[in-house]
C-alpha positions as CSV (number, residue, x, y, z in Angstrom):
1,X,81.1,-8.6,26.6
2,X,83.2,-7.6,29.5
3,X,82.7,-10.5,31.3
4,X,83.7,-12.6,28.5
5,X,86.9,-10.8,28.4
6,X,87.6,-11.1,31.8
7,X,87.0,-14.6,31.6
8,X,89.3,-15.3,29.0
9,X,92.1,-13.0,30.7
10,X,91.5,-15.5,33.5
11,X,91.8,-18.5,31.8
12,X,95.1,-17.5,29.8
13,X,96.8,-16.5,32.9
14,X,96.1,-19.6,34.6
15,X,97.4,-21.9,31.6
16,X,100.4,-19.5,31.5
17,X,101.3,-20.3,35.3
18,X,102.1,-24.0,35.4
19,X,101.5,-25.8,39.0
20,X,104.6,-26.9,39.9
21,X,103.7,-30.8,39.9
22,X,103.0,-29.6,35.8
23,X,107.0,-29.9,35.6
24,X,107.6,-32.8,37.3
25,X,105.1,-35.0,36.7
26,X,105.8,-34.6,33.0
27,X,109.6,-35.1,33.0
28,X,109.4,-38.6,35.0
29,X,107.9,-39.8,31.6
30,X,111.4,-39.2,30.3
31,X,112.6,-42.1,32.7
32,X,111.3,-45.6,32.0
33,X,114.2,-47.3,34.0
34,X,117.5,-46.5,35.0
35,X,119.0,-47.9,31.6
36,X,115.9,-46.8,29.2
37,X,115.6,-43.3,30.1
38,X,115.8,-40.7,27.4
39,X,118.0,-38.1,28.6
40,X,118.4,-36.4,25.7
41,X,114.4,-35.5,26.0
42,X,114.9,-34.8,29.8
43,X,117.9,-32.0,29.2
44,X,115.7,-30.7,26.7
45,X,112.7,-30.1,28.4
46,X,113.9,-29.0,31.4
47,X,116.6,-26.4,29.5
48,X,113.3,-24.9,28.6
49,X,111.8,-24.9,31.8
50,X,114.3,-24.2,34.7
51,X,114.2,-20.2,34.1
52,X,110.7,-20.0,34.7
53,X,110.9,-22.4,37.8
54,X,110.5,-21.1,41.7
55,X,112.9,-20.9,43.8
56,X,112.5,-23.8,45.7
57,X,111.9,-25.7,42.1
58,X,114.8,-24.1,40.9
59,X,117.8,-26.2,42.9
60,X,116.5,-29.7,42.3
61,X,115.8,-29.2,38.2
62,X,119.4,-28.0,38.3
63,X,120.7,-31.0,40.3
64,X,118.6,-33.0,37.6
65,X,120.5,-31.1,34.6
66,X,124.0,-32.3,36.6
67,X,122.6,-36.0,36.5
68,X,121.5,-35.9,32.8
69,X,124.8,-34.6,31.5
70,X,126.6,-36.6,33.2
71,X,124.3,-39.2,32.1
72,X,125.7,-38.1,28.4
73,X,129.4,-37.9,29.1
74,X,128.9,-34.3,28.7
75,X,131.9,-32.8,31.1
76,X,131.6,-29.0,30.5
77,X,128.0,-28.7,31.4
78,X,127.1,-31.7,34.1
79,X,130.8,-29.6,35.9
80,X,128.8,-26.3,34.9
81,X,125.3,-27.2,37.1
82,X,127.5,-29.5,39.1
83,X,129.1,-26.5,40.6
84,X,125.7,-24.2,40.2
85,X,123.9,-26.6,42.3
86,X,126.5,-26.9,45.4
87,X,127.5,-23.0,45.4
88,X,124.5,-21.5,44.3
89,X,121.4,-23.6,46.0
90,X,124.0,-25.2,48.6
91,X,123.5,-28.9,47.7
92,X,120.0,-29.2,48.8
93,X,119.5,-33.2,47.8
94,X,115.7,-33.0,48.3
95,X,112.6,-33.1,45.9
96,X,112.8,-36.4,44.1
97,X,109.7,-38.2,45.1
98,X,108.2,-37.6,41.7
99,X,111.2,-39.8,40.1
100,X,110.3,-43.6,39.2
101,X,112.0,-45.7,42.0
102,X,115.2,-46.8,39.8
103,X,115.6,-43.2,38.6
104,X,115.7,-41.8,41.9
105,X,118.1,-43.9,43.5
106,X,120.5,-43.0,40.6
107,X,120.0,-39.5,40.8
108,X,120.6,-39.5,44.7
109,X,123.6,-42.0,44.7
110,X,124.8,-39.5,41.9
111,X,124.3,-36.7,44.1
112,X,125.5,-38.3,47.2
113,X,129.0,-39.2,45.7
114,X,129.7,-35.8,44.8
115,X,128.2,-34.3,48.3
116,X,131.7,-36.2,49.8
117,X,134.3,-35.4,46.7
118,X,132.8,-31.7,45.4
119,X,135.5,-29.2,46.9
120,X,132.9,-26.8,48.5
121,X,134.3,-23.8,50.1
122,X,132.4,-23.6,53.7
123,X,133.6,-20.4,54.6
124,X,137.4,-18.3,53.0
125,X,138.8,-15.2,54.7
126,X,141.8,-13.5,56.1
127,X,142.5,-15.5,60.0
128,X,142.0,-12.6,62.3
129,X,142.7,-13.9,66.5
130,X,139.9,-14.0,69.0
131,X,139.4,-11.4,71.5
132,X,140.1,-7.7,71.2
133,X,142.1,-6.0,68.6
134,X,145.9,-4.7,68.4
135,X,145.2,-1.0,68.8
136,X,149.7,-0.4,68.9
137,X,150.8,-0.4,64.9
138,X,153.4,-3.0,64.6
139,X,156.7,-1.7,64.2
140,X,157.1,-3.0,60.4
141,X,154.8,-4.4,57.5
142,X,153.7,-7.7,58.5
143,X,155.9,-10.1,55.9
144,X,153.1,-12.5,55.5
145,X,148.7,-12.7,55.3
146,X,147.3,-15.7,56.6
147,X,144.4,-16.8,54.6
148,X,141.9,-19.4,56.1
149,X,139.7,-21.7,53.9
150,X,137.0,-24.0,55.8
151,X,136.8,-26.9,53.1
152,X,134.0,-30.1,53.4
153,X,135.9,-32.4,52.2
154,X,139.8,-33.1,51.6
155,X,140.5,-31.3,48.0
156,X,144.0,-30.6,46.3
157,X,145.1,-27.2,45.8
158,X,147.1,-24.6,43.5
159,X,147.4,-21.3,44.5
160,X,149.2,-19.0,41.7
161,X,149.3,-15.4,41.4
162,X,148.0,-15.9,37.6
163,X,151.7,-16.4,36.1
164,X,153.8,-18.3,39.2
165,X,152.4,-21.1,40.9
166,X,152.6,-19.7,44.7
167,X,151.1,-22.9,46.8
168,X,150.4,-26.3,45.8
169,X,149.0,-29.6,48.2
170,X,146.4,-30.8,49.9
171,X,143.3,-29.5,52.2
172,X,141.7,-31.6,54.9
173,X,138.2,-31.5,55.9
174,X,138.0,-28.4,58.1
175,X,140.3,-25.9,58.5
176,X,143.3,-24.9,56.8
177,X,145.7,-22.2,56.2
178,X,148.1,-20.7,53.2
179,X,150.8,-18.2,54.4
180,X,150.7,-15.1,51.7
181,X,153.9,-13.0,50.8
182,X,153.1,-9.5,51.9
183,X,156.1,-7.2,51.1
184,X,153.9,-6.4,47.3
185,X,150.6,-5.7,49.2
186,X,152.1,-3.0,51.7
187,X,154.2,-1.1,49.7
188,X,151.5,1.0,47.8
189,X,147.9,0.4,47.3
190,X,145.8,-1.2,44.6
191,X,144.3,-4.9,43.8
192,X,146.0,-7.8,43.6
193,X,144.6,-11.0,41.7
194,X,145.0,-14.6,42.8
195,X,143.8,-17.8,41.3
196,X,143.2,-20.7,43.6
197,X,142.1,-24.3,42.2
198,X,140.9,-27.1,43.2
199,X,140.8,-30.9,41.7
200,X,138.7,-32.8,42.7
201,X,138.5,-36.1,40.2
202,X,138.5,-34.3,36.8
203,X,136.8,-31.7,38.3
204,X,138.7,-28.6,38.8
205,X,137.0,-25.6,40.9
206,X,138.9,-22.1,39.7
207,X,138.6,-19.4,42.2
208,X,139.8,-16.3,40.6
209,X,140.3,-13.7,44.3
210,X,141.2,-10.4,43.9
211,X,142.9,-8.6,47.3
212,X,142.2,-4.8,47.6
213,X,144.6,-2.8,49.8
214,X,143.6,0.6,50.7
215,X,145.8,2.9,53.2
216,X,145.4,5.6,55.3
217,X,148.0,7.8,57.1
218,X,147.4,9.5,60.2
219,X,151.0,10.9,60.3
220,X,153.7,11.9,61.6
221,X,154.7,10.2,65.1
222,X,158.0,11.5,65.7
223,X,161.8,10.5,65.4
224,X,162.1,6.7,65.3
225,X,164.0,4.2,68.3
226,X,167.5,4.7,67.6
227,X,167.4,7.5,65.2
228,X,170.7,9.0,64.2
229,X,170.3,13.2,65.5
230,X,172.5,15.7,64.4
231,X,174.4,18.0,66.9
232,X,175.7,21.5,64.7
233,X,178.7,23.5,67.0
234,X,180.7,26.6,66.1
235,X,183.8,26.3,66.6
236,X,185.6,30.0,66.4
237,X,189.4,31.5,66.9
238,X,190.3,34.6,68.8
239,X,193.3,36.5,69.3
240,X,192.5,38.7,71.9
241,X,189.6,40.5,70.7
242,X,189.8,40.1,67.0
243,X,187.9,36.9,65.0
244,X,190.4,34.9,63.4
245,X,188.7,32.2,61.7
246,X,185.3,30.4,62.0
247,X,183.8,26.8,61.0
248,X,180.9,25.2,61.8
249,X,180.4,21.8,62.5
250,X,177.9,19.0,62.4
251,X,178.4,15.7,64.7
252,X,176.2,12.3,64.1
253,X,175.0,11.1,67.6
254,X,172.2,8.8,68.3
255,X,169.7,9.3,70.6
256,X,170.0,9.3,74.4
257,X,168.2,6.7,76.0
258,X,167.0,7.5,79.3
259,X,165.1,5.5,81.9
260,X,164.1,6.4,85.6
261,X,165.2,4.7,88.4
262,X,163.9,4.9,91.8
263,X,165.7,6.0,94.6
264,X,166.4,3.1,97.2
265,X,164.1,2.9,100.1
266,X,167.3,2.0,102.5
267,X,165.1,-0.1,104.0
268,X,165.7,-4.2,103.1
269,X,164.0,-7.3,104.2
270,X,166.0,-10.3,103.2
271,X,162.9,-13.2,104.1
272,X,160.5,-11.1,102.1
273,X,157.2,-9.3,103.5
274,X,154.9,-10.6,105.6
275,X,157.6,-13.4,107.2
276,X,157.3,-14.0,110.9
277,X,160.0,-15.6,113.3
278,X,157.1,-17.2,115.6
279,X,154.1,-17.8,113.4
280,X,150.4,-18.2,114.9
281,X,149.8,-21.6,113.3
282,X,146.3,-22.8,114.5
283,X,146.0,-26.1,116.0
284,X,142.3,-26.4,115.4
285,X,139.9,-25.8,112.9
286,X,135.9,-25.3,113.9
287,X,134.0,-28.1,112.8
288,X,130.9,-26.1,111.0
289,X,133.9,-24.7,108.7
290,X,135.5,-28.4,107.5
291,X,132.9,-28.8,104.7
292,X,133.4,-25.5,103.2
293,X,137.9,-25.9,103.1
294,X,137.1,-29.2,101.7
295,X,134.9,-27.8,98.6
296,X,137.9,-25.1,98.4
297,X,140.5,-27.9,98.2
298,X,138.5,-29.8,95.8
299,X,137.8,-26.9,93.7
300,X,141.5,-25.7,93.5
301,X,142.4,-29.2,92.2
302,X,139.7,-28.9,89.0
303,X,141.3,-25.7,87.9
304,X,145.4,-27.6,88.2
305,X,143.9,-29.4,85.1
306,X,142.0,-26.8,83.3
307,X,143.1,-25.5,79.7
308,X,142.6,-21.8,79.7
309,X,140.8,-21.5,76.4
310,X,142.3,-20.5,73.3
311,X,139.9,-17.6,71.5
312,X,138.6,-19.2,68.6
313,X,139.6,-18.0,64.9
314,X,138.0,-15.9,63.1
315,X,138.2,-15.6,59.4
316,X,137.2,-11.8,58.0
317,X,136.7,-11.1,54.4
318,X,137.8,-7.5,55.8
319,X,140.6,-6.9,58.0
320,X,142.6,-3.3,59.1
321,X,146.4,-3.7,59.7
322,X,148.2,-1.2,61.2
323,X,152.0,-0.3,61.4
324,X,154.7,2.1,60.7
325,X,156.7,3.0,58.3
326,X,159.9,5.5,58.2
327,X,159.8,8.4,55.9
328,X,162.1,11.4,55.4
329,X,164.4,13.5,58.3
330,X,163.9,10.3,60.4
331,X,160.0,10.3,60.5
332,X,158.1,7.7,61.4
333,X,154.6,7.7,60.2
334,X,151.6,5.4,60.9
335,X,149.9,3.6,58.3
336,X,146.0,2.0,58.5
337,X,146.1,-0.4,56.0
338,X,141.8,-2.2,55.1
339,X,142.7,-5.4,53.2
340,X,139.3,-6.7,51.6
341,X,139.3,-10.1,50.2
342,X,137.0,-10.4,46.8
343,X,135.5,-12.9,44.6
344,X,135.7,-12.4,41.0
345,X,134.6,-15.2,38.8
346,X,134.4,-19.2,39.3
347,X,135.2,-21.3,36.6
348,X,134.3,-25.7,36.8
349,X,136.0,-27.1,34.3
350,X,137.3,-30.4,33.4
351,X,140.8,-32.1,33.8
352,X,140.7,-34.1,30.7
353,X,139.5,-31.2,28.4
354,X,141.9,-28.5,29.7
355,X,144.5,-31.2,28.2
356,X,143.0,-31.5,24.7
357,X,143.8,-27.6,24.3
């Protein structure tokens, strides 16, 4: 009796767990031809599958759910997997062997087309230089953020701050940049949302970005360059030995500068050091040492036309800004501002329907 059991246990767990060519092979009968294919059926079926898919299933059912909606003029949903497929499984295009010949060539070209027009996000973040970091707070709040977006393909933008358009053009393939107002971020901290779109077609990509500032101050650094001091006097009348009057008095001056000068050396050289009236200029040069000034000379003429290298940019999703702000009795304190750039929600939605609202 226990056997039995077991063996049915066995057999019910099998049937539960469908091979993955199960899937496949049974939603290519949805496609006769290119023309003839019930797609209807397909979305269907594979609605009811795709949860309970692998991982590596999991990316081409959902490029197949793009192809069938679009298939069936439906906008909302084909833009939903559309963007799914590209930001989620990062646009794999494999895994359509099982499709009949005409099928798969659609689905492909399909996917293809929208691997060169789909405004995919490589890589977003604040631009931070190469090489080492400013330890020296700046002076001020910087007035502006620079934020870097590495895009695949050339995409038009918005940028708002969800009730003024801030931003509004074009990005190339590659690297761009968007200058952000700063003056609202410094002055206290908290999170600031930003929306940034992109139209690709009638499909429009909606970023919704949220900037945290947090600040930390160290404290105070002392009287700032410049600052106004105030000198208090008493000024006081005597005759002879008795205190006439009295007053006390307060004078505004600013703060001395001083700066250090050496003493002169009294000694002067007017052709510079190292000049001699009767140089020893050699009139011959040892033969074992010709080959070695001529790979000097040749090397010294390489580096006339080298580029010193720029440090590359770096774009950081968390940066730390530094600088200083004035506060009471002439203070100056320094502030460590971390600026972390979030992602809140993406929405893909279409052109065409956003009008009809």
């Amino acid at each position: 009796m226990i056997k039995k059991i077991a063996c049915l246990a066995l057999l019910a767990s099998l049937g539960a767990a469908r091979p993955a060519a199960d899937w496949r092979a049974e939603l290519a009968t949805y496609f006769g031809d290119e023309k003839t294919g019930d797609f209807r059926g397909a979305v269907d079926f594979l609605k009811g599958q795709i949860d309970s898919l692998s991982d590596e299933d999991k990316p081409v059912a959902c490029g197949m759910l793009a192809y069938l909606h679009g298939q069936l003029g439906d906008r909302k949903n084909e833009y939903q997997r559309l963007g799914e497929y590209f930001e989620k499984y990062g646009a794999i295009g494999l895994g359509y062997h099982f499709l009949p010949l005409a099928a798969r060539n659609s689905v492909l070209r399909y996917l293809r087309e929208w691997q060169l027009r789909y405004p995919w996000v490589l890589k977003i973040g604040f631009v931070s230089p190469g090489g080492p970091a400013e330890t020296t707070p700046a002076a001020n709040p910087p007035e502006t953020v620079l934020l870097g977006i590495e895009m695949a393909s050339d995409v038009y933008y918005k940028l708002t701050d969800g009730d003024y358009t801030l931003k509004g053009g074009q990005f190339h393939r590659g690297f761009n940049s968007v200058a952000l107002q700063a003056k609202k971020l410094f002055r206290e901290p908290g999170a600031f949302p930003f929306v940034l779109e992109f139209k690709a077609g009638d499909l429009i990509v909606r970023r919704e970005l949220v900037i945290g500032v947090q600040m930390d101050y160290q404290g105070i650094l002392g009287r700032s360059a410049g600052a106004a001091k105030n000198d208090e006097f008493m000024l006081e009348m005597f005759f002879g030995q008795e205190l006439l009057a009295s007053s006390r008095k307060t004078m505004v001056s600013t703060q001395d500068l001083e700066i250090e000068v050496p003493p002169p050396s009294g000694k002067y050289d007017p052709f510079g050091p190292g000049y001699q009236n009767d140089p020893k200029i050699p009139n011959s040069v040892p033969i074992m040492a010709i080959p070695a000034a001529i790979l000097e000379a040749i090397k010294a003429l390489k580096k006339k036309g080298e580029v010193e290298p720029v440090p590359p940019v770096e774009l950081k999703t968390d940066i730390i800004v530094a600088f200083r702000r004035p506060k009471a009795r002439d203070d100056v304190i320094e502030v460590r501002a971390r600026v972390s750039l979030g992602l809140r929600e993406m929405q893909f939605l279409s052109y065409s329907l956003i009008g009809r609202r």
